[in-house]
N, C-alpha and C positions, 0 to 999 in steps of 0.2 A: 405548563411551565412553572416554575419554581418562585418564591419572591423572595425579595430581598430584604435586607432589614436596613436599618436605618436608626439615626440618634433622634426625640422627639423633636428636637429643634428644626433637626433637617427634614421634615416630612414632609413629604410632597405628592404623594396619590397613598390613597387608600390598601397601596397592594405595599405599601413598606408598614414595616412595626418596629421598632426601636428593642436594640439589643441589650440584653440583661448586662448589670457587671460581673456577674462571672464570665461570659463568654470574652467581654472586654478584658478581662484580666488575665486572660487564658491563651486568647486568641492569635498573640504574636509571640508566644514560646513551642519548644518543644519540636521545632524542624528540623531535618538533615541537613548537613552545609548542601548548595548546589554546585555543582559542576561544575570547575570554570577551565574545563580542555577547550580548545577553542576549532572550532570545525577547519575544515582546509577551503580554499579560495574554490566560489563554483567557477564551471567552464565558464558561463556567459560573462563573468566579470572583465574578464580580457576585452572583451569583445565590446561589450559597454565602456569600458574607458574608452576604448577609439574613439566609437560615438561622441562621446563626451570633445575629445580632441578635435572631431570637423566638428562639430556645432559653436568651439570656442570660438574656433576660427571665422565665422559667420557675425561674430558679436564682441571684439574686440573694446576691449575697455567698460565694458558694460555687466551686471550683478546678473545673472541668470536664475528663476525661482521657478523652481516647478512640484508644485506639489503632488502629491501621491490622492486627496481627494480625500474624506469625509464618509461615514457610515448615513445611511439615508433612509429615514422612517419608511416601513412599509405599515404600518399601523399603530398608534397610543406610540408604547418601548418595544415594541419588535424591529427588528431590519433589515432590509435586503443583505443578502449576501454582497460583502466587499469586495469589489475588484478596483483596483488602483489606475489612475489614469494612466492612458498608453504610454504617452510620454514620456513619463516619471518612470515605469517598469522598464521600455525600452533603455533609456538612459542611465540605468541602476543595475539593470538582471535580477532585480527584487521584481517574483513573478507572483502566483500565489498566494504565499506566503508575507506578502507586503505588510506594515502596518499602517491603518488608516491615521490620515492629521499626519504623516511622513511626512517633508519639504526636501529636496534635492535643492541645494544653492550652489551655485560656479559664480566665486567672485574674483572679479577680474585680478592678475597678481603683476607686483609693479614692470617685471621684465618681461611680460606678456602674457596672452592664454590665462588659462583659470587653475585653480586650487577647485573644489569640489566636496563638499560635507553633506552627511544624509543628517539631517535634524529628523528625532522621531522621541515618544516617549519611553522614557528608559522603564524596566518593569518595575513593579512598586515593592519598595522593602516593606517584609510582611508587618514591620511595625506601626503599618500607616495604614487608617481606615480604606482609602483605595483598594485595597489586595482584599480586602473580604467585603466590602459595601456598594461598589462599582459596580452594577451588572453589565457595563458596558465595557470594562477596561480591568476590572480587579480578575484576577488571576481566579480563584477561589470559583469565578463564574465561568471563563473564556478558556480556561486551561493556558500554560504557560507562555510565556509574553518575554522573545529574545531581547538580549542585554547588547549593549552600547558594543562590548569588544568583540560580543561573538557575530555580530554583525557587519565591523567594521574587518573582520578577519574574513567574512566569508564573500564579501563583496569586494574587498581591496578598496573601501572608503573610507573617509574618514569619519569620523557619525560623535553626536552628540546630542544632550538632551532637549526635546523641543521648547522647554521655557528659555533656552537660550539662545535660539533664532531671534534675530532684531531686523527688522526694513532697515535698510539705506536709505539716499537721497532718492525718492520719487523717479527723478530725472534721468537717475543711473540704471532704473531696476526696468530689467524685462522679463514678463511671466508668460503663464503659457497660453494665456488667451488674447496679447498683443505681441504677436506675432512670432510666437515661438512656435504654436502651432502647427503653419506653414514650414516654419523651417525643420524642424522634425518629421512634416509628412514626407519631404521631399526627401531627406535623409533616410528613409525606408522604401524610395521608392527600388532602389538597387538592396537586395538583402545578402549580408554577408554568410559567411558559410556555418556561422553558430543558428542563425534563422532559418538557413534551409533546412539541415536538417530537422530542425525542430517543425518544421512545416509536413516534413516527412514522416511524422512521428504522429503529427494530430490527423494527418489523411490515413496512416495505416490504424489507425485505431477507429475513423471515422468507416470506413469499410471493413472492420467485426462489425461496430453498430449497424449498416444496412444488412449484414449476412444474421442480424439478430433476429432484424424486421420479417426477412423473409421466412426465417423457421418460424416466424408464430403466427404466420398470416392465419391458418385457420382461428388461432384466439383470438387474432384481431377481428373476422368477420364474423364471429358470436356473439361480440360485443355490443350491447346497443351505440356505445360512443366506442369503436373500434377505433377513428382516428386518434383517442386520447390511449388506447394501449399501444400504438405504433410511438407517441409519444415517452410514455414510461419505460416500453423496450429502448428505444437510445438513451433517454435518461439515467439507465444504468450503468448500460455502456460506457455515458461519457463520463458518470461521476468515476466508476471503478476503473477506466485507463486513462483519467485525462483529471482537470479539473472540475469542468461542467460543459454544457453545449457554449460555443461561442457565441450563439443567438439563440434566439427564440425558434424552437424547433415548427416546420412548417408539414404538417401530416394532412394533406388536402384531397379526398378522396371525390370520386363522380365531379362533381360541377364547380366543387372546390377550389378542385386545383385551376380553377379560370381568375381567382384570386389570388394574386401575385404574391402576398403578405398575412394569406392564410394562416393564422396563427392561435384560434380559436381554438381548434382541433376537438370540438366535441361530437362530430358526424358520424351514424353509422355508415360503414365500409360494406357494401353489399355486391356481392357476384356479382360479376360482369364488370365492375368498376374499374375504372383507372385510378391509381393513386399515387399521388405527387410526393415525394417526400423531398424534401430542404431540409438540410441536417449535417452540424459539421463539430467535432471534439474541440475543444480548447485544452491542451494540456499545459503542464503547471506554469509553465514559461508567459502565457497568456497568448499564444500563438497559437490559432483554429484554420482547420478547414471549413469549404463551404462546399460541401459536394451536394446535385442532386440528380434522382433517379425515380423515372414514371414508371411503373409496375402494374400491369393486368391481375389484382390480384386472386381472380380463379387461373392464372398461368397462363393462359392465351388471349393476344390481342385478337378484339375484331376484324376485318376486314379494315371497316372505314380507320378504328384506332391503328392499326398499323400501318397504313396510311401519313395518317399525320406523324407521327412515331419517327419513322425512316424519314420524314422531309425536315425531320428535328436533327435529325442525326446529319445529312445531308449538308444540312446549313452549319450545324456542330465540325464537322470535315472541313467545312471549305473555309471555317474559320481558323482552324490547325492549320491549313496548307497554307493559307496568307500571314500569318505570321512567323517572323523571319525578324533577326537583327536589322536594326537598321532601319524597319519599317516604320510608320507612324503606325500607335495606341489604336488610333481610330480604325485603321484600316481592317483591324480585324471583323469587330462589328458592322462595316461595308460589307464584307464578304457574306457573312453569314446573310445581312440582310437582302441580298441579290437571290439566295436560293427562296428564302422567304416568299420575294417580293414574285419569282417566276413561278412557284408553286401555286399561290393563291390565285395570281391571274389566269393558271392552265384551269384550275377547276371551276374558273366562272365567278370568282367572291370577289372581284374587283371591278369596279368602274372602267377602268383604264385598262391602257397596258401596263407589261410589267415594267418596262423602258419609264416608259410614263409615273410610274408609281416612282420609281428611283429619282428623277429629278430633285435636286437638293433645293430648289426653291416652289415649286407646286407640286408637289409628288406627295409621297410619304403613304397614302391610302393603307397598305397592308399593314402599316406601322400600328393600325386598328385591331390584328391580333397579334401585335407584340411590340409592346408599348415600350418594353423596357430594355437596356442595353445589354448587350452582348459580353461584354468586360467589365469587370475591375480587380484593381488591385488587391490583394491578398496577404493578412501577415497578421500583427499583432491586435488590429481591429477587421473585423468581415471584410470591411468596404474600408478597406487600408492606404493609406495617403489622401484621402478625403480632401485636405485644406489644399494639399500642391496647387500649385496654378495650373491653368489649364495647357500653357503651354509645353509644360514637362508633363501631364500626365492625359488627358483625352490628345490633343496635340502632340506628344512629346515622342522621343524615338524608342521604342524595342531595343531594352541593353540587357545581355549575358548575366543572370543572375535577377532578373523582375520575375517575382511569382506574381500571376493573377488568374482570373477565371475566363472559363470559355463556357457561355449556358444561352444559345438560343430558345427560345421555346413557340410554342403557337395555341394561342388560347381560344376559344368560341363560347362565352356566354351562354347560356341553358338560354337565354332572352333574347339574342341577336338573329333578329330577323334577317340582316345580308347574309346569313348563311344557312344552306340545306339544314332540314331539320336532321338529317346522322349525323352532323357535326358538333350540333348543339350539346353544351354541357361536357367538351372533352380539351383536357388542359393536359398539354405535355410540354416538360420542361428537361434538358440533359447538363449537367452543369460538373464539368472538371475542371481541376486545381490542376496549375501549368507553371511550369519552371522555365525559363528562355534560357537557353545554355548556346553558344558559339555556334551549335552546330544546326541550332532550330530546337522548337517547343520539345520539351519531356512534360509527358502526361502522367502528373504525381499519381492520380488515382486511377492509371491503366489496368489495375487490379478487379475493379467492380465491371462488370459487363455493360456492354453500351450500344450493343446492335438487337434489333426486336429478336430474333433466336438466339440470341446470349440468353437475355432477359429471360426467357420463356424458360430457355435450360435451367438458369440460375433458380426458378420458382420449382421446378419440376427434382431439383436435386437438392433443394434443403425442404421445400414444405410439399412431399410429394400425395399430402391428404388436403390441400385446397381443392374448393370444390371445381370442376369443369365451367367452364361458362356457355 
C-alpha cells in the first residue's frame, strides 16, 4: 500500500512524511471543472420514501436518527470493507455505494409526520488538505466522493453537510438502537415489490456461483485446501455480479459440514466427500440470498449419503407443502421436523419413539442432529427481521409477499457414538430462498437442482472429469 504524506506538525505514525512546498503550492491548481449534470432519481427511492412514511407513522412527534455506521479497523489504518447499517440503506436506497458517518434524520414537522435529511460529508474542495492528505476520506486516496445535490437528486432527499447535524432534546430523539430497530425489522418483514425483485436478482446470480463450484470441482479436489478454492470460486462470482457474499461463505467438505458455521474453509476436499456449501450474493442494493447445496463431489452419492440426502429433501418438501398463507412462521419448521424426528427413530438413533421425540415439553431427542431451525427470514440482512418480536415473526402469520428460507439439514458428528459408524462424519444441508405469494410458496432458487439425481446430473454435466467415487 501507498503512504500518505502529511505536514510535520501533524505527524502521527512513522508511514506519513510531510509534504514539500511545491507540491503545496501546486497541489490545488490546474483541475477540470467537475461535472455537475445531476444523475436521475434510482428506482428504490420511491420505495424508500414509503418506508420512510409507515415508520413515521409508528413515532409521531418524535426526531428519528439513524445512522449509516462508521469504517472499522481491520488492522493499524487498514479497514474492513463498508457496509452501512440495514436500517439506514433500507430507509434511504443508499446501497453500496453509501458513505460511511452518513446520518438519515426524520424530524417530526409541526402538522405531522416527518421532513427527512441525509447528513453525510460533502467532498472536499481540492483547496483543502483533506482531498490529498486523508487516506481515509481525501479523494486523491478513495477516488471520487459524491456531492450534496447529486445525491440529493438521485435519492429524492434532502442531504446536507455532516458538520451540520445537531442532537435535539434527549427526550425527543429516537435511534436505532432504542427501538427503532424493532420497528424497522418488522417493517421488512412484508417486502415490497422493489425488494423482491432484487431478491430475485441476488438468488439468480447466487446459482451462476454454485454452477461455478461445480465446473471446478476437479481444481477443488487437487487442492490441499480445496474448501478455500470452492470459496474464491464464489468470491468472484459474487464480487463480479453482485457486491460481495452476504455472509461469510461456508465451504464445509467430509465431517465439516457437521459444523453449522463452518466458516474456516481451509479442509482438503477428497473423493468420496460430501460437501456442504452455504453461500448467498449480496447485490448492490444490499439484499443477499442464502441458498445451500450438499454435493458428492466425485458425482455419486453413497448408498448410506444418499440416504440421509433424500430424508433432507423429504423433511425440505414437507416444509414447502405446510406453508400456506395464513399459517403460523413456526409451523413450517414442525413440519420438516416430524420427517426428521420419524426418519431417525426408523433407523434405530433414537431412544424414543418418534411420537415421543416430538413432545413439546419432553421430547426434542433428534433435535440432536439438527439443532437448528428450519426458517428465517430473508432480505437486506441473512437472518432478516432479527429484532421483530417474536410474536409477528417465529409466532407470527404467513403473509403474501415474506421471503425467507426453507433449509432442513441432518448432521452426525465424525464423534457421535449414538450413531452407526456409516453415518459418522456426513452433514447434509438443502437450503432455498421462498417468496409467499397468495397462492402458496415460489421457490426463488427452483433453478439449482435439489433431488439426489438432479445433483448427480448437475456434477456429471458441468465437471464431467471428477473423479468416480
Amino acid at each position: 500500500m501507498t503512504t500518505s504524506g502529511d505536514s510535520p506538525s501533524n505527524t502521527t505514525t512513522n508511514r506519513r512524511q510531510p509534504f514539500p512546498q511545491g507540491f503545496l503550492d501546486s497541489i490545488s491548481t490546474g483541475w477540470a471543472e467537475r461535472p455537475d449534470t445531476l444523475p436521475p432519481q434510482r428506482a428504490q427511492a420511491e420505495y424508500a420514501a414509503a418506508r420512510r412514511e409507515r415508520l413515521s407513522a409508528a413515532f409521531p412527534g418524535q426526531r428519528l436518527v439513524i445512522p449509516a455506521g462508521e469504517m472499522k479497523p481491520r488492522s493499524n489504518d487498514t479497514d474492513y470493507p463498508f457496509r452501512a447499517h440495514s436500517a439506514f440503506s433500507h430507509l434511504t436506497g443508499w446501497g453500496s455505494d453509501s458513505e460511511p458517518g452518513a446520518v438519515l434524520v426524520m424530524d417530526p414537522r409541526p402538522e405531522g409526520g416527518h421532513g427527512a435529511t441525509l447528513y453525510f460529508r460533502e467532498r472536499a474542495d481540492r483547496t483543502t488538505p483533506e482531498f490529498y492528505a486523508d487516506a481515509s476520506i481525501g479523494e486523491f486516496w478513495i477516488g471520487p466522493r459524491p456531492a450534496l445535490a447529486g445525491v440529493a437528486a438521485d435519492l429524492g432527499l434532502g442531504t446536507r453537510h455532516v458538520d451540520e447535524f445537531a442532537a435535539a432534546d434527549d427526550d425527543l430523539v429516537v435511534d436505532v438502537d432504542a427501538g427503532l430497530t424493532r420497528a424497522v425489522s418488522e417493517l421488512r418483514l412484508v417486502k415490497d415489490a422493489f425488494e423482491i425483485q432484487q431478491m430475485r436478482l441476488a438468488v439468480e446470480a447466487t446459482a451462476r456461483g454454485f454452477d461455478d463450484i461445480v465446473a471446478e470441482l476437479p481444481r477443488v479436489l487437487a487442492h490441499p485446501r480445496g474448501e478455500r478454492v470452492v470459496e474464491g470460486v464464489f468470491h468472484l462470482r459474487a464480487r463480479t455480479d453482485g457486491n460481495r457474499e452476504g455472509y461469510d461463505t461456508i465451504a464445509a467438505s467430509g465431517p465439516h459440514a457437521c459444523y453449522l458455521h463452518w466458516t474456516r474453509n481451509d479442509g482438503t476436499v477428497a473423493p468420496g466427500d460430501l460437501i456442504l456449501i452455504d453461500a448467498g450474493v449480496e447485490v448492490d442494493s444490499l439484499y443477499t440470498a442464502d441458498i445451500t447445496r450438499t454435493i458428492p463431489v466425485s458425482g455419486r452419492f453413497s448408498e448410506v449419503q444418499r440416504r440421509v440426502y433424500e430424508t433432507v429433501r423429504e423433511a425440505a418438501d414437507a416444509a414447502f407443502a405446510a406453508a400456506r398463507p395464513g399459517v403460523t412462521f413456526r409451523s413450517v419448521h414442525e413440519a420438516a421436523m416430524r420427517v426428521i424426528a420419524q426418519r431417525t427413530a426408523e433407523w434405530g438413533l433414537l431412544p424414543v419413539t418418534a411420537d415421543e421425540a416430538l413432545d413439546a415439553d419432553r421430547g426434542g431427542q433428534h433435535r440432536r442432529y439438527m439443532v437448528h431451525g428450519t426458517s428465517h427470514h430473508l432480505g437486506i440482512d441473512v437472518h432478516d427481521c432479527a429484532q421483530a418480536r417474536r410474536e409477528m415473526y417465529y409466532d407470527g402469520i404467513l403473509e403474501p409477499g415474506m421471503v425467507f428460507t426453507i433449509e432442513p439439514g441432518l448432521y452426525f458428528q465424525i464423534d457421535d457414538l449414538t450413531v452407526p459408524t456409516e453415518y459418522r462424519g456426513i452433514g447434509v444441508r438443502i437450503e432455498d430462498d421462498v417468496l409467499m405469494t397468495a397462492d402458496g410458496p415460489e421457490n426463488l432458487s427452483a433453478s439449482l437442482p435439489r433431488t439426489a439425481d438432479e445433483i448427480e446430473a448437475w456434477v456429471a454435466r458441468l465437471s464431467p472429469s471428477a473423479p468416480a467415487s
